[in-house]
Structure formats: structure tokens, C-alpha cells
C-alpha positions in Angstrom: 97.3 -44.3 -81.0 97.4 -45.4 -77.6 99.3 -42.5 -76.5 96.7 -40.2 -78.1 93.8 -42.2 -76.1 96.0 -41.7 -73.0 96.3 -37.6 -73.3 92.5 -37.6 -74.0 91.9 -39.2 -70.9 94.2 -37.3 -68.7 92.3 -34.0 -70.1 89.3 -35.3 -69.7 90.0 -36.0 -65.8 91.7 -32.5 -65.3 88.8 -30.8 -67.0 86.7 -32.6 -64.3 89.1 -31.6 -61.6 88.5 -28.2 -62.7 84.7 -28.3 -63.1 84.8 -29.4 -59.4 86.8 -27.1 -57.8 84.9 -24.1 -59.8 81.7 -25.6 -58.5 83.2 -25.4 -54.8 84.3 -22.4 -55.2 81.3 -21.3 -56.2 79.7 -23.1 -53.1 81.8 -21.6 -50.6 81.1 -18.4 -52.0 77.2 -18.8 -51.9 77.7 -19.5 -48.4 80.1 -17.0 -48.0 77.7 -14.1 -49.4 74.7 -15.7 -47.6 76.4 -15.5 -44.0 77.1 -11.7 -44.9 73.4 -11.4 -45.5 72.7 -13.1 -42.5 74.5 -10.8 -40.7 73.8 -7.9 -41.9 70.0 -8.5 -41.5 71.6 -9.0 -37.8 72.6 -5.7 -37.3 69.8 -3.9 -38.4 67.1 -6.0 -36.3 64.3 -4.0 -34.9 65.9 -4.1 -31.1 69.2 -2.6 -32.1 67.4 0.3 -34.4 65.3 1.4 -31.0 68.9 1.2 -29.2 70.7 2.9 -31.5 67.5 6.0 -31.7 67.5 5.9 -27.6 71.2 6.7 -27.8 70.7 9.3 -30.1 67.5 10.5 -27.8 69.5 10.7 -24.6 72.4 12.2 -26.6 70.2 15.0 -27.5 68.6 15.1 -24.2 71.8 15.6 -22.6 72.3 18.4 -24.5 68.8 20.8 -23.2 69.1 19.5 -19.5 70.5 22.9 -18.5 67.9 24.7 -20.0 65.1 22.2 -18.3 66.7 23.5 -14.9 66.5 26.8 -15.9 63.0 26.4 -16.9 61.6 24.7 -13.8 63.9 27.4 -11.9 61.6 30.0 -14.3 58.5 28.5 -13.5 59.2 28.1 -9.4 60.1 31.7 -9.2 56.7 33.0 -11.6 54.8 30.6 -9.0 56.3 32.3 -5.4 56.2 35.6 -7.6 52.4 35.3 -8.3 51.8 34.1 -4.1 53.8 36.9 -2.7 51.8 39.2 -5.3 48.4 37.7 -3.7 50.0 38.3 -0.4 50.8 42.2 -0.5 47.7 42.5 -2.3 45.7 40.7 0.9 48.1 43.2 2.8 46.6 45.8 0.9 43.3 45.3 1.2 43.6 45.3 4.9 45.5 48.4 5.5 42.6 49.8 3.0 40.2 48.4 5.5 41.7 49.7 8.5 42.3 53.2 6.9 38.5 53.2 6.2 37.7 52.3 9.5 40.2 55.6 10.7 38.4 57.5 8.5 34.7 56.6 9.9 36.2 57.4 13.3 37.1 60.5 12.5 34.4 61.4 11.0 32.2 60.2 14.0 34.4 62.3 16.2 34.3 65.4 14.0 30.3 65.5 14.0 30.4 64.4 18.2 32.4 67.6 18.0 30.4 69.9 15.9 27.2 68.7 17.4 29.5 69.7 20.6 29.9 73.3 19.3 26.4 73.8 18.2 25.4 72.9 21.4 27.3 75.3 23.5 26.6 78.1 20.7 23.0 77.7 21.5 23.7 77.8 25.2 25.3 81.2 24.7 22.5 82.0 22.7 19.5 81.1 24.8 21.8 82.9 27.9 22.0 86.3 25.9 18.2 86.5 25.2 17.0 85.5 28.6 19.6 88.2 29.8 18.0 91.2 27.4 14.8 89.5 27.8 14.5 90.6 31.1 16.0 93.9 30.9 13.7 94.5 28.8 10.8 94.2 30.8 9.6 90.6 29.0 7.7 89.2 32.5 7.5 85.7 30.3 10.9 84.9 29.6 10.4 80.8 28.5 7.4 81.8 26.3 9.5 84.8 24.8 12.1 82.6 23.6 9.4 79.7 22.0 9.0 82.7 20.5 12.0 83.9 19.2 13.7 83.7 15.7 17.0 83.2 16.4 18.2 81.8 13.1 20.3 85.3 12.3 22.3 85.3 15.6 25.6 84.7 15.6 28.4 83.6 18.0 31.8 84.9 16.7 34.9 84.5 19.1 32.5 83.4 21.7 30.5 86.6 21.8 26.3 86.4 20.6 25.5 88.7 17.8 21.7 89.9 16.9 20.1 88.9 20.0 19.0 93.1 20.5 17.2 92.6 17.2 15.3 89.8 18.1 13.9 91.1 21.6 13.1 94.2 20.0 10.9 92.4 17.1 8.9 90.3 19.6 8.3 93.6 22.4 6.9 95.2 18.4 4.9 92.4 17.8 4.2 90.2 20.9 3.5 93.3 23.7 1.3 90.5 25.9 4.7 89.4 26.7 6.2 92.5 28.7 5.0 92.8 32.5 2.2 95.4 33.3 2.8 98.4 35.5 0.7 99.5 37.2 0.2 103.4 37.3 0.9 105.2 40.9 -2.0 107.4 41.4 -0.8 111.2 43.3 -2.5 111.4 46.7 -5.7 113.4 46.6 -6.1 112.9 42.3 -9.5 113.2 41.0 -11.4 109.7 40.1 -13.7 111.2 38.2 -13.0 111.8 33.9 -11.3 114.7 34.3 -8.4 113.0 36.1 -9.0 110.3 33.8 -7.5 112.4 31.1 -4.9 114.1 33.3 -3.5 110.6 33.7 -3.8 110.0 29.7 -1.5 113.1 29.5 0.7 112.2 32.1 0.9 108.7 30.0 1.3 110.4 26.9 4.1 112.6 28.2 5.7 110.0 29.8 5.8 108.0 26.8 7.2 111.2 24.6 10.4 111.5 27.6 11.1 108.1 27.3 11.3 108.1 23.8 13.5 111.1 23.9 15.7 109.0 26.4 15.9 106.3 23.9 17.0 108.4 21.0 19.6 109.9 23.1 21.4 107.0 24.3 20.4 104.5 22.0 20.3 101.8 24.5 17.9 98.7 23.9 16.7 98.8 27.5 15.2 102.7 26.6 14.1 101.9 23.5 11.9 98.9 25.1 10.4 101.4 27.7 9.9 103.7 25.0 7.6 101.3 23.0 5.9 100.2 26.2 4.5 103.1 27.4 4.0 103.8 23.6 1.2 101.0 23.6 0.6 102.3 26.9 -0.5 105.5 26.0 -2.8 104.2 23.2 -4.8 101.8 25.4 -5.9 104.7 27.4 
């Protein structure tokens, strides 16, 4: 019975023994699991996430910082490329300006020149009619060329064209402008009607020869005198 009592007791304690190293087991595992946790809340703290994305940032970064280069290369040359377009085009617009400038010289000197021309053209003009003028007999010469139409006459090669025409239109129309004669009277001629009428003839007939003169040789200078003593002869 005692020995019975005895074996009770002893499994009794070892049970006990048992209970208390389950229970630290169990402890040291609690702790155990709760460090883990401790540090795995440790590594994923808000300070090592933002290192851990910066690494990955400047990881990725590393990767475009050729093509950064190459884009700030881009954009320098498109900046110079766009100054040195301004440039020539400031260039441009001055050797625009100075061609104008040519050009507006020129064309001064081209009218200098042609008022030039015109000038001496109407020299030669104004030289050929006071020449026929007074072959013809005109006595005013300055009032003759007031006159004067000289709009068809032409200088071609330097030599006057249509001048004839015009002196022979004015002695037509304008006769007050050719110098009076006067008639020489024969030594021992009548005064009296009758050699009033022998100098009518003598007019007359004097004005038929020179007409006959001027159809003959075709001259201007006959052809004046012809019409002269023409109106001559009708006066009287």
C-alpha cells in the first residue's frame, strides 16, 4: 500500500515537471515569435521603404541619363539653330535693303540720263528750226518757234526729222512772220495806176516763176518764196 502511495506521488511530481517545462517552452516560444514580429515590423519601417524606393529611383535614373544628355544636346543645338536662323534672316533683310537702295539709284540715274537725252534732242531741235527758219525768210525767228508744233519731229541717229513740215505750216498760216520786201521800182516807172498794175503783173509773174522754181527743185527754201510772193501778189 505504501509502495502504491509512493509511485502515485512520483507521477504526480513528473507530471508537474512536465506541465512546467511545456509551459516554458511555450514561453520561450511566445517570445521567440514576438521578437520575429518585432523585427520584422523593423524592416519595413517607413524610413527604410523611402530608401529602398530612392534606390530603385536612382537605379532607374541611371538608366535615361544618356538620353537626358542627348536631349539638352537636342535642345542647345534647336536654340543656336533658331539664333543663327534670326541672324541670316537680319542678314537678309539688309542685303534686301541695300539692293533697294541700288535699285533707287539707278533708277535716279537712268531718268538724270533720259531727262539728259531729251534735253539735247530738243537742242537739236530748236537748232534745225531756227536754221530753216531763217532760210526761209521767217524775219521773227523766237516768235516763230513759240509758235511751232514740234511734237512730230524726230531725232534719229542724231539727225532732226519733220522740221521742213513745220516751217512750211506756220509761213501757210502765220505769213506776219516772214520779213517784207520791199519792191525795187525801174528808174523812170509810172506812179500813176497804170504802173500800179504793171507792178501787180510784174508781182503776179514773179510769183508764177517762183513757183515754177519750187516745183522744179523741190527745195523748201523755193517753196517758201513761192508762197510769199503768192500772198504777195494777192495783197496788191
Amino acid at each position: 500500500m505504501a509502495e502504491e502511495n509512493e509511485a502515485n506521488v512520483q507521477q504526480t511530481q513528473e507530471a508537474e515537471e512536465t506541465n512546467v517545462e511545456e509551459e516554458g517552452s511555450a514561453q520561450e516560444t511566445s517570445e521567440t515569435t514576438e521578437e520575429t514580429s518585432e523585427q520584422a515590423e523593423k524592416t519595413f519601417t517607413q524610413s527604410e521603404l523611402d530608401e529602398i524606393i530612392s534606390k530603385r529611383i536612382e537605379r532607374e535614373r541611371s538608366k535615361y541619363s544618356d538620353y537626358d544628355d542627348i536631349r539638352k544636346k537636342a535642345e542647345e543645338y534647336e536654340k543656336e539653330a533658331e539664333e543663327r536662323r534670326l541672324a541670316e534672316m537680319s542678314e537678309k533683310e539688309r542685303a534686301e535693303e541695300e539692293a533697294k537702295k541700288h535699285e533707287q539709284e539707278k533708277e535716279e540715274y537712268r531718268q538724270q540720263l533720259e531727262s539728259y537725252k531729251t534735253q539735247v534732242e530738243q537742242e537739236k531741235i530748236s537748232n534745225e528750226f531756227i536754221k530753216q527758219a531763217q532760210a526761209a525768210n521767217i524775219a521773227y525767228v523766237d516768235d516763230a518757234l513759240a509758235l511751232a508744233d514740234l511734237s512730230a519731229v524726230t531725232v534719229e541717229e542724231g539727225k532732226v526729222s519733220g522740221v521742213d513740215d513745220v516751217v512750211n505750216s506756220l509761213i501757210e498760216n502765220k505769213p506776219f512772220l516772214l520779213a517784207q520786201q520791199k519792191q525795187k521800182r525801174s528808174v523812170g516807172e509810172p506812179t500813176n495806176n497804170g504802173g500800179e498794175r504793171a507792178t501787180d503783173k510784174t508781182a503776179e509773174q514773179a510769183w508764177k516763176e517762183a513757183e515754177d522754181k519750187a516745183k522744179k527743185t523741190g527745195r523748201i527754201e523755193d517753196r517758201m518764196e513761192a508762197a510769199k510772193l503768192k500772198r504777195e501778189a494777192k495783197r496788191q
